[in-house]
N, C-alpha and C positions, 0 to 999 in steps of 0.2 A: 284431582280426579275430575274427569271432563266427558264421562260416557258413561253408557249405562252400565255395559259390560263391568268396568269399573266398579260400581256401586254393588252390582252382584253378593260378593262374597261382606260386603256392610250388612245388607239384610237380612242375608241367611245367618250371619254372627250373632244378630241381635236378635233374631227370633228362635233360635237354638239358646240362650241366654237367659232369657224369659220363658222359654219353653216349660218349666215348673210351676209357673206364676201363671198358667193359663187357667183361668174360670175361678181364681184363688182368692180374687180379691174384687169388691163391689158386688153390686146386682144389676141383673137385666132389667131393663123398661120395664116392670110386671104392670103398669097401669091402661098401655097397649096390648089388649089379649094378644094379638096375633105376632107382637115380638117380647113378649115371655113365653113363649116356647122354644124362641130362640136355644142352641145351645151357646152357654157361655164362655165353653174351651178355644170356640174360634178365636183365632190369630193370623192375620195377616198385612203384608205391606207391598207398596208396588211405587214406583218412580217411573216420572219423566223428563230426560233433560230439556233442558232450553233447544237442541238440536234434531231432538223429537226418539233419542234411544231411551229403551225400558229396560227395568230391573223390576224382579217380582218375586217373593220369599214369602213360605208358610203359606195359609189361604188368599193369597192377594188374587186370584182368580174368583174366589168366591162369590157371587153378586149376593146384596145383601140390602136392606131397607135404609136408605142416605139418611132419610129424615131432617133434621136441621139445615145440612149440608147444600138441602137445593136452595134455600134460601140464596146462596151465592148467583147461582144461577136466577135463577127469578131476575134477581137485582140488576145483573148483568143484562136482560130483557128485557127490563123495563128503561133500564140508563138507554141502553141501544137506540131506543124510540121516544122517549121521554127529557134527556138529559137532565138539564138544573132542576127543571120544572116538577120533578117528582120530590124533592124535598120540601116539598112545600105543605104538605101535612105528616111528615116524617123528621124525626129530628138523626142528627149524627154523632150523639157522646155516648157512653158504657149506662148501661142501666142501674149498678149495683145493687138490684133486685134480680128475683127468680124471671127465668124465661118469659113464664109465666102470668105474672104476676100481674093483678087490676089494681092496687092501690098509686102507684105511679102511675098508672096510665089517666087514675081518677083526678090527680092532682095537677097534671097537665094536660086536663082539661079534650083526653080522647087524641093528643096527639102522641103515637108512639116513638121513646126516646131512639130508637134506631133500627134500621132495617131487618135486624138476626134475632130479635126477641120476636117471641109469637106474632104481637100485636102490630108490632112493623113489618113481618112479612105481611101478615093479611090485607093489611094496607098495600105492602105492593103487590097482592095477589087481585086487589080492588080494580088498581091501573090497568093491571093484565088484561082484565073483565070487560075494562070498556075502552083498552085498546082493540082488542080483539074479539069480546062478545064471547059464544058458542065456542069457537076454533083456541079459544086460548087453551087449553089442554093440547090440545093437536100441535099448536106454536110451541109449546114446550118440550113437547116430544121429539121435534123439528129440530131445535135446539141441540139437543143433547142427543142425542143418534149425530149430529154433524158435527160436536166437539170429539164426543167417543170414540167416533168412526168404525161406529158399530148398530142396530139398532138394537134401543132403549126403551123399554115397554114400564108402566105403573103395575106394582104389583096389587091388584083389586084388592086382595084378602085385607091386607092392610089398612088399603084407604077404608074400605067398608066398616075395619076394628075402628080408627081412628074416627069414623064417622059420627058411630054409635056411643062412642065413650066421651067426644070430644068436648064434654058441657064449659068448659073451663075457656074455649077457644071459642063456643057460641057464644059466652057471655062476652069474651074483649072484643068482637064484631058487633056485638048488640050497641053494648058500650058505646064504642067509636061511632056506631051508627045515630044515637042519639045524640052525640055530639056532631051528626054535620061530618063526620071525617070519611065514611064513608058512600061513594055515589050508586052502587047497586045490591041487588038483593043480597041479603045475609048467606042466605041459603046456597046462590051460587058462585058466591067469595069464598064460601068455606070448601063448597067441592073443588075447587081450584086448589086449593091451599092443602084440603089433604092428600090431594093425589098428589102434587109435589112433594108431599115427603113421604110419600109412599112411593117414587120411584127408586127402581129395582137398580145396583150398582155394583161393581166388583172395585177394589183396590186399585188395580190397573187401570179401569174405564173411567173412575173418579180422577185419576194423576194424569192419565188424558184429555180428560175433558176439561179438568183446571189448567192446560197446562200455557195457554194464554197469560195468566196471570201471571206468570214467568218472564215471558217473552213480552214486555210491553204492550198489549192487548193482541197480537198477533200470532196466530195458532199454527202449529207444526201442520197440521194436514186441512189448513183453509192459504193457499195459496195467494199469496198477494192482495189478499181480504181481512183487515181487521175486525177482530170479534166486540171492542171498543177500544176506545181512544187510549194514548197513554196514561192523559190525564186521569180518564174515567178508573184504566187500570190501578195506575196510584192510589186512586183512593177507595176502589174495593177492596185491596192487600190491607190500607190504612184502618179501613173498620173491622177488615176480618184479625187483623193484631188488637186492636182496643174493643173490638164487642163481639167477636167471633165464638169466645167457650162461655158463651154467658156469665155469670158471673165471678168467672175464675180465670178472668181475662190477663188479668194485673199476674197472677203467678203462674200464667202461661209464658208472656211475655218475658216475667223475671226468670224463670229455668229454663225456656225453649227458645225465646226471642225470632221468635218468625211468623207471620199472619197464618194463623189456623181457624179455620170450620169446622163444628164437631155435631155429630147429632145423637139422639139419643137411641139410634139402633148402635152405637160404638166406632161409629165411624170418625175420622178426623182427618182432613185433609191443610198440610202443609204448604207454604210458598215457599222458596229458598229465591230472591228477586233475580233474575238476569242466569240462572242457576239448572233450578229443575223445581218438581210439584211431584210430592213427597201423599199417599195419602195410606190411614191404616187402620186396621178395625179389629175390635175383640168387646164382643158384646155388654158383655161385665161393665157398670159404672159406676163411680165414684159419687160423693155425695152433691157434685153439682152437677152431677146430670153428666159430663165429662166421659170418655172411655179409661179405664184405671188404666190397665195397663198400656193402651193408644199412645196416655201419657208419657209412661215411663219411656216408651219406645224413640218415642219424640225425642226426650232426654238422653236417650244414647245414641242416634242420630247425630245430633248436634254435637254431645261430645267426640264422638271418633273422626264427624271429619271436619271438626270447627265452624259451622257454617251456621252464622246468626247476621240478622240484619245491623246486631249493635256491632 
C-alpha cells in the first residue's frame, strides 16, 4: 500500500471494529475541567502519506484539545533555531516516572529528564520565551497553520482550565526556576505552555502537520523548505519512540513499535518512517494517561498492514 486512497478501507475496518469499545473503557482527563466534559464515545483516525495523500475514518475531522502532542512541535521550534544548544538543560532518556512528576525532577537537580514530560516541555516552552519574547504564541501559531495548511487557533476555554488548575505545572517551573534552569518569568513560561496544549487539532490536521517527520524533515506542502534537518528529524521520531506515551513508552514500542505522541485529551499521533503519519483520538484513558482505545487502534494498524520500524 503506497496511497492514501489505499489506506481508506484500513481505517474505516478498524473503527467499525472497535466501534463497541467506544467510551467502554478508561476515563476522560476529569482533572482538566474543560476536557472532562469531553464526550468520551469519540473515535477517530486520519493519515498522511509520505507523498502528501489522506485517509480519514470515524471523527478524524473532528478538531479536539492535542495537549501533550504539541510538545512535538514546540521541540521541532526550538531544534529549528536552537539546535544542540537546547540540550543543555534538558536531558534525552524515558523518565520511568509520571508526566508529571517533581521527585525526579528533585534528584536531578531541576534539570528535566527529556522534552515530552511536563517539566521538559516547559523548559522548551522557556527557550521559546526568549527566543521570541511576546510573539512566541504568535510563532507557534505560525507554525502550525503552515504545517496544517490550514489555520490553527488555541482553544482559550482550555488554556484558561489548565491555567486555573495547573498547580502541579506552577510547582515543576517554580522548581526548575530555583534551580537556575529557568531564564524568565514563571508566569509567562507557563502561558506559553498552556496554550500549546490547548491548541485546537483534528486527526487529519495533526497527520498533516506531523507529516515531516515522515519524510526526513521535509513537508508535503512546504516546497523545497525543510521543516528540520534529517538529523534533527531522526531524533525527534527517536524520543517520540522512547519517551513519547510517558511512561508506557517501553509497551508502546513492544505492541506498536513506531514513535508515537500522545496527550491527555486522547489524542496520539504515529510515525510510520519514509511511510506516512498516522494520528487518532478517543478521549477515554488508560491508567497512564495513554488514549485506551488510540492504543488498541495502533495495534490493529500495525497488525493489518505490517508496518513497524522493528
Amino acid at each position: 500500500m503506497s496511497a492514501g486512497p489505499a489506506f481508506q478501507p484500513v481505517l474505516e475496518g478498524i473503527v467499525a471494529a472497535l466501534a463497541e469499545l467506544r467510551g467502554a473503557e478508561g476515563q476522560v482527563a476529569s482533572y482538566i475541567p474543560a476536557l472532562a466534559r469531553v464526550d468520551a464515545r469519540h473515535f477517530g483516525m486520519a493519515l498522511v502519506t509520505a507523498d502528501g495523500q489522506e485517509a480519514v475514518a470515524g471523527d478524524g475531522a473532528v478538531p479536539f484539545s492535542i495537549q501533550s502532542i504539541s510538545k512535538v512541535f514546540t521541540l521541532t521550534l526550538a531544534m529549528q533555531h536552537l539546535g544542540e544548544s537546547l540540550w543543555e538543560r534538558i536531558g534525552r532518556e524515558p523518565s520511568g516516572s509520571a508526566f508529571n512528576s517533581l521527585v525526579q525532577l528533585e534528584f536531578e537537580q531541576g534539570r528535566p529528564r527529556n522534552p515530552f514530560i511536563n517539566a521538559g516541555a516547559i523548559a522548551v516552552a522557556d527557550r521559546l520565551v526568549t527566543l521570541f519574547g511576546s510573539r512566541a504564541k504568535a510563532e507557534l501559531l505560525a507554525l502550525m497553520t503552515a504545517l496544517a495548511g490550514e489555520p490553527i487557533a488555541f482553544d482559550e476555554e482550555v488554556a484558561a482550565s489548565e491555567a486555573a488548575t495547573g498547580f502541579r505545572n506552577l510547582a515543576l517551573a517554580n522548581f526548575m526556576k530555583s534551580f537556575g534552569k529557568l531564564d524568565n518569568p514563571v508566569e509567562q513560561v507557563l502561558d506559553l505552555y498552556f496554550h500549546q496544549c490547548a491548541l485546537r487539532m483534528s486527526c487529519l490536521q495533526l497527520a498533516r502537520a506531523a507529516a515531516y517527520l515522515s519524510r526526513d524533515g521535509h513537508h508535503p506542502l512546504w516546497s523545497g523548505r525543510a521543516v528540520c534537518t534529517e538529523r534533527q528529524t531522526r531524533r525527534i521520531n527517536a524520543l517520540m519512540l522512547t519517551c513519547g506515551t510517558y511512561d508506557a513508552a517501553g509497551e508502546f514500542a513492544y505492541r506498536i513499535g513506531l514513535p508515537c505522541k500522545s496527550g491527555v485529551g486522547g489524542g496520539i499521533v504515529a510515525v510510520v518512517p519514509d511511510r506516512l503519519t498516522l494520528a487518532v483520538w478517543s478521549p477515554a484513558l488508560d491508567a497512564t494517561g495513554n488514549s485506551a482505545l488510540g492504543r488498541q487502534a495502533l495495534e490493529m494498524f500495525v497488525a493489518r498492514t505490517g508496518m513497524s520500524v522493528f
